[in-house]
ZAMARGU-4260 file (C-alpha; in steps of 0.2 Angstrom, whole numbers, plus 5000, padded with zeros to 4 digits):
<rodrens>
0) 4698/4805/4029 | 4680/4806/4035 | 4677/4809/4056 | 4667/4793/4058 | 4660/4792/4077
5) 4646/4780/4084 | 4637/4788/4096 | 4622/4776/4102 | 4618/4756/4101 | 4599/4759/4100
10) 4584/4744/4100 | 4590/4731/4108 | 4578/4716/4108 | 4583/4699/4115 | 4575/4684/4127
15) 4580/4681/4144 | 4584/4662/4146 | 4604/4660/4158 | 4608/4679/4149 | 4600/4690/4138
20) 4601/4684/4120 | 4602/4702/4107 | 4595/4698/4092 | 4594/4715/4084 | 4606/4730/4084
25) 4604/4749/4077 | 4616/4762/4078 | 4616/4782/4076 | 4632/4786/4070 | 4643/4803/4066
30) 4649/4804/4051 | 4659/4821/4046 | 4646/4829/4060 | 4630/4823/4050 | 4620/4809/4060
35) 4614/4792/4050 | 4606/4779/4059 | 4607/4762/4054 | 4593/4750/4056 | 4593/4733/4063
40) 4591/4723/4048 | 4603/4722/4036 | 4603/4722/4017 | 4616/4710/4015 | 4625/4700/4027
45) 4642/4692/4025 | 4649/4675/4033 | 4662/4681/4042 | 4667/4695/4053 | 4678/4706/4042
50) 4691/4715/4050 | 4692/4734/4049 | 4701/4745/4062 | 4687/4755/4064 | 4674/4743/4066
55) 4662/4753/4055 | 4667/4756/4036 | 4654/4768/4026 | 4657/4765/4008 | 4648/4768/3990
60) 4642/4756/3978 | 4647/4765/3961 | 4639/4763/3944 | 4649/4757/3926 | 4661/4773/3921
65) 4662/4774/3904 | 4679/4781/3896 | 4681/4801/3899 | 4669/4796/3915 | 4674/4805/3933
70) 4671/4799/3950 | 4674/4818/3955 | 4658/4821/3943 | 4648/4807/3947 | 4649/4813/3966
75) 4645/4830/3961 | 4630/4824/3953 | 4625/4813/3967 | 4628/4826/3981 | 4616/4839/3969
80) 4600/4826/3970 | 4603/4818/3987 | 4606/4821/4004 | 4610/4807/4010 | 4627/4803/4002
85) 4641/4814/4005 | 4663/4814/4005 | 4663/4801/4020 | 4655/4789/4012 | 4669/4787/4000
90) 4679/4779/4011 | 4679/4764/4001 | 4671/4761/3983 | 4665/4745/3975 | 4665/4749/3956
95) 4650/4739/3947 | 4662/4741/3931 | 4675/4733/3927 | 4691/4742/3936 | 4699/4743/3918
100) 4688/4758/3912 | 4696/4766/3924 | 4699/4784/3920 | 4718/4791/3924 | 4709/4806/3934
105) 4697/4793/3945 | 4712/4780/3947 | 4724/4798/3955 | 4707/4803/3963 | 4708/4785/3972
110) 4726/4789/3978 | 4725/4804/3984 | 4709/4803/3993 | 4719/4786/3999 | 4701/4777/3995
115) 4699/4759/3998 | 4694/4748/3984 | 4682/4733/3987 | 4680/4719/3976 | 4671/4702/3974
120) 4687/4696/3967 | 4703/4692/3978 | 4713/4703/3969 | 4717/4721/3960 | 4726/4727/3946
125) 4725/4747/3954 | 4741/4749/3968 | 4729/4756/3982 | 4721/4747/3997 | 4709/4731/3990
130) 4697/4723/4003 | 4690/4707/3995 | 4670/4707/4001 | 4662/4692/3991 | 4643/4695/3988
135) 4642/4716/3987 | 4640/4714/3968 | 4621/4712/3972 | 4621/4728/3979 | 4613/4745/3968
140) 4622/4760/3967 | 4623/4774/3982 | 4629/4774/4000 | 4631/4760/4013 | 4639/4755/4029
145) 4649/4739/4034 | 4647/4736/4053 | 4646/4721/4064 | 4627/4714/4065 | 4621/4707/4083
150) 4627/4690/4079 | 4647/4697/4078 | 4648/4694/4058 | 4647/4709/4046 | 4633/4716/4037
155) 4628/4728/4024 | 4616/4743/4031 | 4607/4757/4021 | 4610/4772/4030 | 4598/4784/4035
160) 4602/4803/4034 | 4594/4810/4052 | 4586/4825/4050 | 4580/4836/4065 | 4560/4843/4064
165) 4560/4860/4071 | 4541/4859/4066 | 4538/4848/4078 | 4526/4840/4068 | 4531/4821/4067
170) 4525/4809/4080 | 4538/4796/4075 | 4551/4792/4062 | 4550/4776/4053 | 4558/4765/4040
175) 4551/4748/4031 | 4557/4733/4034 | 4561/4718/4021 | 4543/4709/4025 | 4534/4723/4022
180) 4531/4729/4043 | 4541/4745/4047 | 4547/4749/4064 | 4555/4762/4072 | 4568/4771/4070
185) 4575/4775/4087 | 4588/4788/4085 | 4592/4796/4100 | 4600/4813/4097 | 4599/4831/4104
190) 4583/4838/4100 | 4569/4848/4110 | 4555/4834/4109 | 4554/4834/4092 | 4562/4814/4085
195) 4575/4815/4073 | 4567/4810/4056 | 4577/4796/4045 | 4575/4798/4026 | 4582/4785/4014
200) 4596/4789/4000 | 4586/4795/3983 | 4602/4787/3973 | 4593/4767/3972 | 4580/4776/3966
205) 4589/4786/3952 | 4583/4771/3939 | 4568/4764/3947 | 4555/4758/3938 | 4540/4764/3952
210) 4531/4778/3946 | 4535/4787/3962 | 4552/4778/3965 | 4560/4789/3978 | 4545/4799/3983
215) 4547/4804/4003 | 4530/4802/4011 | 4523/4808/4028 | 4508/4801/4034 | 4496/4806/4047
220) 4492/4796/4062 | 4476/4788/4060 | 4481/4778/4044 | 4489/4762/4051 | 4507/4754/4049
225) 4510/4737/4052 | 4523/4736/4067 | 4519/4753/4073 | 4507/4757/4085 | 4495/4774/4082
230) 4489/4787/4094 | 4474/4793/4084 | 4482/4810/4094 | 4477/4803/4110 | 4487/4792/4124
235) 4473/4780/4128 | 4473/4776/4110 | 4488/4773/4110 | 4492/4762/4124 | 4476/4753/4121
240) 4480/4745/4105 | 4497/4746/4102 | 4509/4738/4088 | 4496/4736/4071 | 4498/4720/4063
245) 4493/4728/4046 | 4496/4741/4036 | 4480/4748/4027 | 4479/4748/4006 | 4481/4767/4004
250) 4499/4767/4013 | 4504/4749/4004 | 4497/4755/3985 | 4512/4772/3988 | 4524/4756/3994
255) 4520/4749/3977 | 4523/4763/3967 | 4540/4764/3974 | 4538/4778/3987 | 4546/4779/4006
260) 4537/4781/4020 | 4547/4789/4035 | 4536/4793/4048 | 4520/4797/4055 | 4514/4814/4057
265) 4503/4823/4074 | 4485/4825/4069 | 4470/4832/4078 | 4464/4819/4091 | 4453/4807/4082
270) 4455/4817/4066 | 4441/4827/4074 | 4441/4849/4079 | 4454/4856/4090 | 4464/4872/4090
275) 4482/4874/4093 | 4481/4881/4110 | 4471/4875/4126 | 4461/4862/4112 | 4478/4850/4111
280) 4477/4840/4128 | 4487/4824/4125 | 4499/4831/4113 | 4508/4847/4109 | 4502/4854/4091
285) 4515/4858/4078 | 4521/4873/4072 | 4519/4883/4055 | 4531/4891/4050 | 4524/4904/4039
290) 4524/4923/4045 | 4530/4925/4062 | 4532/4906/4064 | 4516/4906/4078 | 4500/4907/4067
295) 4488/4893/4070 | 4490/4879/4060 | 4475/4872/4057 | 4471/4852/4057 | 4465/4839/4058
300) 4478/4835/4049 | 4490/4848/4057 | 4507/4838/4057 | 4505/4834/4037 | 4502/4852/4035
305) 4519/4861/4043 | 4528/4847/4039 | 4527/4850/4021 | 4531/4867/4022 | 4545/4865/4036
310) 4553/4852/4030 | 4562/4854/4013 | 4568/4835/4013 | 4551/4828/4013 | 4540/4831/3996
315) 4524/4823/4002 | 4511/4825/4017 | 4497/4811/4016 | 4482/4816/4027 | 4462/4816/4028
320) 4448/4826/4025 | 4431/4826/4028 | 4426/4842/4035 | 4442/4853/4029 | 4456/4843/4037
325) 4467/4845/4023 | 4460/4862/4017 | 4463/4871/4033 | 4482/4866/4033 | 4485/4868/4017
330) 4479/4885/4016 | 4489/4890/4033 | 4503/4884/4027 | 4504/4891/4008 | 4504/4874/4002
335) 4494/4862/3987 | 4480/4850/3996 | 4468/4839/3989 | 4453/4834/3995 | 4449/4822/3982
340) 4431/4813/3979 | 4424/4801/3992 | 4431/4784/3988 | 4446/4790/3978 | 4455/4779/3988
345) 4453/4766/4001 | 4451/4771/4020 | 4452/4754/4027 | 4463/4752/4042 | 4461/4772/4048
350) 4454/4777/4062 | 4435/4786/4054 | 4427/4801/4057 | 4412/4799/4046 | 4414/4786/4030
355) 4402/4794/4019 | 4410/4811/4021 | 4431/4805/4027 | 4441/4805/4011 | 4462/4800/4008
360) 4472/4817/4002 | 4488/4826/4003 | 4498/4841/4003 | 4516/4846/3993 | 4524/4863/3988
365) 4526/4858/3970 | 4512/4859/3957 | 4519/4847/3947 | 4521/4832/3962 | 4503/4838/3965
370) 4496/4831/3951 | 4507/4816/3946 | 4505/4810/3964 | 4488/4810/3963 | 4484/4802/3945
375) 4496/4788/3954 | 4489/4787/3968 | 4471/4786/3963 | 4476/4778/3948 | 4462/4767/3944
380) 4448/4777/3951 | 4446/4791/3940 | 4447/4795/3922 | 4454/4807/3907 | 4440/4823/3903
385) 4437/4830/3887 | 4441/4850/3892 | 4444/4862/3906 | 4430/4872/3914 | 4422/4886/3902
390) 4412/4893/3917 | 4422/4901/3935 | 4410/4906/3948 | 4417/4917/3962 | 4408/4913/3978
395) 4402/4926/3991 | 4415/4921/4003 | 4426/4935/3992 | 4416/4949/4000 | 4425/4949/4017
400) 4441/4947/4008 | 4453/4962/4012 | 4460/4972/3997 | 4477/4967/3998 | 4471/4950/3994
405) 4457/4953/3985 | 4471/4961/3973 | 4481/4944/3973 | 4463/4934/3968 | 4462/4946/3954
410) 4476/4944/3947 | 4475/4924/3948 | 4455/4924/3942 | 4461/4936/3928 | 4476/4923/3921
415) 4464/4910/3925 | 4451/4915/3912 | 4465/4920/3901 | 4474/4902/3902 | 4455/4893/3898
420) 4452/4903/3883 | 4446/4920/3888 | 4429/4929/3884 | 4431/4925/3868 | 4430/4907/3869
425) 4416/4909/3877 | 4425/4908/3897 | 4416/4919/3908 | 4418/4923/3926 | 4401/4927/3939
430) 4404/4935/3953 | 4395/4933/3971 | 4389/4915/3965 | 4380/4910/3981 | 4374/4892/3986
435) 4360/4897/3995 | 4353/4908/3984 | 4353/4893/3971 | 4347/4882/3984 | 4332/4893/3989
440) 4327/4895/3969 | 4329/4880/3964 | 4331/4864/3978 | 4309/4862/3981 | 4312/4859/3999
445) 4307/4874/4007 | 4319/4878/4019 | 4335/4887/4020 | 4349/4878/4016 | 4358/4882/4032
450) 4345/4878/4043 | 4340/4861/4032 | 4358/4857/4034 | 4362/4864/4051 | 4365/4848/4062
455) 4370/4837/4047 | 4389/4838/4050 | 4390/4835/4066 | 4378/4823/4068 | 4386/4811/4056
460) 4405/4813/4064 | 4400/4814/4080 | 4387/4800/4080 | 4397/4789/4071 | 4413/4791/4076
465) 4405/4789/4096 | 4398/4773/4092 | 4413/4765/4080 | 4427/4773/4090 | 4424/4781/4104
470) 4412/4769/4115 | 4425/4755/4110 | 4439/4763/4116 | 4430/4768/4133 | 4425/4748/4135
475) 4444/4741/4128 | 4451/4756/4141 | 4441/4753/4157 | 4444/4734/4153 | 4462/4734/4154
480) 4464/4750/4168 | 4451/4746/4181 | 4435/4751/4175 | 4443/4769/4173 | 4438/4779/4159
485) 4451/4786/4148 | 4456/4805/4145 | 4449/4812/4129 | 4454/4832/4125 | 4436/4842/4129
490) 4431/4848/4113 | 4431/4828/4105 | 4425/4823/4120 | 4409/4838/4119 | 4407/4832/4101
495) 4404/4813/4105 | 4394/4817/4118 | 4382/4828/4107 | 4381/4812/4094 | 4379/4800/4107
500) 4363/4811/4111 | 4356/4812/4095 | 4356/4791/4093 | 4351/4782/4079 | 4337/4790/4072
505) 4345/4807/4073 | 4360/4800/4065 | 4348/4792/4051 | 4338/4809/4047 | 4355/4819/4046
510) 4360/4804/4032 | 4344/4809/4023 | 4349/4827/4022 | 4363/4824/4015 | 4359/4813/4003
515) 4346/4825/3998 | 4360/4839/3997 | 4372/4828/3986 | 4358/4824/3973 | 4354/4842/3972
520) 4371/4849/3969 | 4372/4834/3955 | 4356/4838/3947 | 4352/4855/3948 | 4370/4861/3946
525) 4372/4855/3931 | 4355/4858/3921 | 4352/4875/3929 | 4368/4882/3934 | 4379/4870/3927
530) 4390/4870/3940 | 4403/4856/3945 | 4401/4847/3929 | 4416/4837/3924 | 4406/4825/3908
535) 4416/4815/3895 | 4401/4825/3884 | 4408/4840/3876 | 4392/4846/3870 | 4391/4848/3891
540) 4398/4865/3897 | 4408/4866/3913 | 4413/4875/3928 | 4423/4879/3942 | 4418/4885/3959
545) 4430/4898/3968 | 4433/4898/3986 | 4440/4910/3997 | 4437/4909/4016 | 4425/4897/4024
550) 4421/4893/4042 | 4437/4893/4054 | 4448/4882/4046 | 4446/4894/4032 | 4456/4896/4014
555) 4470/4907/4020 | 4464/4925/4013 | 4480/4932/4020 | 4475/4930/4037 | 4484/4929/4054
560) 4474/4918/4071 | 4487/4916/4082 | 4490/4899/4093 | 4495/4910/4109 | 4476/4914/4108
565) 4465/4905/4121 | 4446/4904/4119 | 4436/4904/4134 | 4418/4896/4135 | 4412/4879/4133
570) 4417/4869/4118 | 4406/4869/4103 | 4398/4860/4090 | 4401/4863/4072 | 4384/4867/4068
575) 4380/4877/4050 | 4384/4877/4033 | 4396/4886/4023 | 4403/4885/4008 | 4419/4871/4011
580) 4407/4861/4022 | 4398/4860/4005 | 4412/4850/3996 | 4411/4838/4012 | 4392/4836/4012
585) 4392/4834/3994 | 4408/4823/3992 | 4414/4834/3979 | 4433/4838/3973 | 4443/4853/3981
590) 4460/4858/3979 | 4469/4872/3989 | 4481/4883/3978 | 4493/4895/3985 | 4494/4910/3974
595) 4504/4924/3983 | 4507/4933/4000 | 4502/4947/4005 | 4511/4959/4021 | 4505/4959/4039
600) 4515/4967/4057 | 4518/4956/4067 | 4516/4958/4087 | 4526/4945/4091 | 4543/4945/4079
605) 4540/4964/4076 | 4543/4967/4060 | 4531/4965/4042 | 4530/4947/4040 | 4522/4939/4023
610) 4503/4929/4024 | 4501/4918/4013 | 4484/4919/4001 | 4475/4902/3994 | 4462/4900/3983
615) 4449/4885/3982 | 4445/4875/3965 | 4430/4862/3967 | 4424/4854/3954 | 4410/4841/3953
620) 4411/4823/3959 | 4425/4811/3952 | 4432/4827/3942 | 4448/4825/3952 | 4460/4824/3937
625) 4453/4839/3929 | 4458/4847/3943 | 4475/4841/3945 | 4479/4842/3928 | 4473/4861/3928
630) 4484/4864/3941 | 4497/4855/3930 | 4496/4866/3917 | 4493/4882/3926 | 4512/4878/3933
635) 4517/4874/3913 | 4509/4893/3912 | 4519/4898/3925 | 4504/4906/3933 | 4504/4895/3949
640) 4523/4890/3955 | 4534/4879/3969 | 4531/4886/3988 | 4546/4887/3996 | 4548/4880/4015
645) 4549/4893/4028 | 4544/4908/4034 | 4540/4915/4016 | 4529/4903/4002 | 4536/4914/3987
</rodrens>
């Protein structure tokens, strides 16, 4: 028989009139030495207390067996897909079937197991234990637990399979609740700072209609939850604004489409530019796992990034991007990002960095989650496209690429060209495809495109991120603490004061900059260099840009920077131009494809580890499900493939 222990009564909420009322009761519970946590609010409450010896019966909900059927295969099945139900949980069945179709090996799996049979009805035709439970018959197949609620009567819970982060990269664990809030799940466990994260069953959502029915989804902490409170990565925030009373349309469209969100993941303070080490004030930074297990991981949205390729439970890692805050961790991690076109989906109810650059993305380790999450997610945004790209255009970035990887990138370019159709059809690859040798021949401004756009970034997340966020945040905080000003980590904290600085006007010319650099790349990329076309015009040629390394959230080239590093000096601005602060300035599609690995020594595990290598795809604006879809079909090809999680991608 299972071990079943409970180890803690967690979240106990009540009002204090002669003696303290609880209203609400969740459990972390032991069951054969895996920890599930129960949540306060039931599925299913019954009328009465029902009385088990334990206290606490775990028991499955089984689909019709049809003649020849097995319970010994069905839980072999189910134990293959999920890891939420095991052994203990089959303590007790309820049988959706009728008991009749029994099978003679299930009825003498039943005795010897000495499983007890629950029914709606008071009685059985099988000789083995029967508990009548009236009202379980509205209950779908998988695992469940029968425990007292905080009123003393029994009720029906969903467990939660507790799962340890050794990533450190969530900030909290959190489960859904019946009215749509979620709340937290408080499960109090042995762990080294790092919650316990609760995932649901993916039984109930074995025959789901959602199009992402059982989907487990991560989401950074600047998109808000209703019930939870976000820290934006930093503790004034945090204690500031507390508990949201909303959750935002991105999050609640994945709710729709069936898909679980379990918790929030660390991000960058404000979304904005830190590093790992001596950057991350407030909060600790999560670890990659890749290579020697201390490379940098790259943010903003850092958390997203080594969860995904830490955490083989969870298959999606929602974050933002506006000036390479999925790119970067993506590309540290070995892992498939998006970031998709500006407005691809709404950012209402996240904290912003700059609106006309922030966009909604993501990151997974399988090619093909990449693309159906996205044409579901951003569903009614974009549409279908009459071909792939007959044009790739190798940037300059290559040229500081080492051999090793360069060997990887020619290999991938050379199945690429294959995979579009070849020379023969007329696909072509330029190498050394420079922007601003384009800009300079053909842009009629006169002036270097990294000087034109030299302060444009930071001006527009700086400025406007000060003024919507930051200044707020300073009145609300000295408001409720004194007149004290809150802690904000130096290098945010440099960068608002450079847009305070700049004011309005500043903030107004940088707009016009951009705005000039979008409506270039959209005019003259396409008639001159026709670059970044995506056209439902087949007589339209188009092509893809390739990108290897950019700025210092860079596409991994096989490269190592190591979080033990500290930088001295002042903090900076992100002044310049490069080629992924392109895709921002433009709005443009980019998507991060891990292609291989590549050896490096390293000097703190002390052996060869393996670096992962990414390449970039962009594409022009609103192109997005060109670009998924070719990185559908290049896994079809079996030239791009599943990560792994780990120390190794491949």
């Amino acid at each position: 028989m299972a071990l079943l222990r409970t180890v803690t009564a967690a979240a106990l909420w009540g009002s204090v009139v002669s003696k303290a009322l609880v209203t609400s009761v969740s459990r972390t519970i032991i069951l054969d030495e895996i920890p599930f946590y129960l949540p306060a609010e039931p599925v299913l409450q019954l009328p009465s207390l029902i009385n088990i010896d334990t206290g606490i019966l775990p028991f499955t909900v089984l689909p019709p067996l049809g003649r020849g059927e097995s319970i010994q295969a069905l839980r072999d099945n189910w134990t293959a897909v999920d890891d939420v139900f095991n052994d203990g949980f089959l303590q007790a069945v309820l049988f959706q079937g009728p008991l009749s179709m029994l099978s003679q090996s299930t009825v003498s799996f039943l005795h010897e197991q000495d499983v007890t049979i629950l029914t709606n009805n008071a009685t059985s035709s099988l000789s083995v234990p029967t508990l009548h439970l009236p009202g379980l018959d509205s209950l779908a197949p998988g695992p469940y637990v029968l425990a007292p609620d905080a009123t003393g009567k029994s009720a029906v819970y969903t467990p939660l399979r507790l799962h340890f982060d050794p990533s450190q990269s969530f900030f909290k664990s959190a489960a859904r609740k019946s009215d749509g809030s979620f709340n937290v799940v408080s499960a109090s466990l042995d762990t080294d700072s790092s919650p316990y994260i609760g995932v649901p069953s993916r039984i109930r959502d074995l025959n789901a209609k959602g199009p992402l029915a059982g989907v487990r989804v991560s989401v950074k902490d600047i998109y808000y939850l209703k019930g939870i409170a976000a820290s934006a990565g930093n503790r004034a925030f945090y204690t500031t604004y507390g508990i949201r009373n909303v959750t935002g349309p991105a999050i609640s469209r994945l709710v729709d489409l069936g898909a679980h969100i379990v918790g929030t993941t660390k991000t960058v303070q404000f979304a904005n530019g830190d590093r790992a080490t001596a950057d991350w004030v407030d909060y600790h930074a999560s670890f990659c796992p890749r290579a020697d297990g201390n490379r940098e991981p790259s943010g903003s949205s850092t958390g997203a990034g080594t969860s995904i390729s830490t955490l083989d439970w969870l298959d999606i890692s929602i974050g933002t991007d506006t000036g390479g805050s999925i790119r970067g961790p993506a590309s540290s991690n070995g892992v498939y990002g998006i970031r998709p076109s500006v407005g691809a989906i709404s950012l209402d109810d996240v904290v912003p960095l700059s609106p006309i650059m922030d966009t909604g993305g993501y990151m997974t380790r399988s090619p093909k989650l990449f693309s159906k999450f996205g044409k579901e997610w951003y569903a009614e945004t974009f549409k279908t496209f009459p071909s792939f790209p007959k044009i790739l255009l190798m940037s300059t970035d290559f040229d500081g690429v080492s051999r090793p990887a360069m060997t990887v990138y020619n290999d991938f370019v050379g199945k690429l060209q294959q995979f579009l159709g070849g020379n023969a059809s007329g696909v072509s690859v330029t190498r050394d495809f420079s922007i601003p040798s384009l800009w300079n021949q053909t842009s009629g401004v006169g002036i270097p495109v990294q000087t034109f756009v030299n302060e444009t970034y930071p001006t527009l997340i700086a400025f406007y991120q000060w003024t919507n966020v930051g200044k707020p945040l300073f009145d609300d905080y000295a408001a409720l603490n004194g007149g004290r000003n809150p802690h904000i980590n130096p290098q945010v904290k440099f960068r608002w004061e450079f847009g305070e600085s700049q004011g309005l006007d500043g903030y107004n010319a940088e707009l016009a900059k951009r705005e000039t650099f979008e409506n270039w790349t959209m005019s003259h990329f396409s008639r001159v260099r026709r670059v970044f076309i995506c056209t439902r015009e087949p007589t339209i040629t188009h092509a893809l840009l390739l990108g290897a390394q950019w700025d210092t959230r860079s596409i991994n080239a096989g490269t190592y920077s190591s979080r033990e590093t500290y930088f001295s000096g002042s903090p900076s601005i992100p002044f310049g131009f490069s080629s992924g602060r392109a895709s921002s300035l433009a709005r443009v599609p980019e998507v991060v494809v891990p292609i291989g690995q590549i050896p490096f020594n390293s000097t703190i595990s002390g052996i060869e580890e393996q670096l992962p290598v990414s390449i970039s795809l962009v594409a022009s604006r609103n192109c997005d499900f060109m670009l998924l879809d070719l990185v559908d079909k290049l896994a079809d090809a079996g030239i791009v493939r599943d990560v792994k999680t780990g120390r190794t991608a491949f």
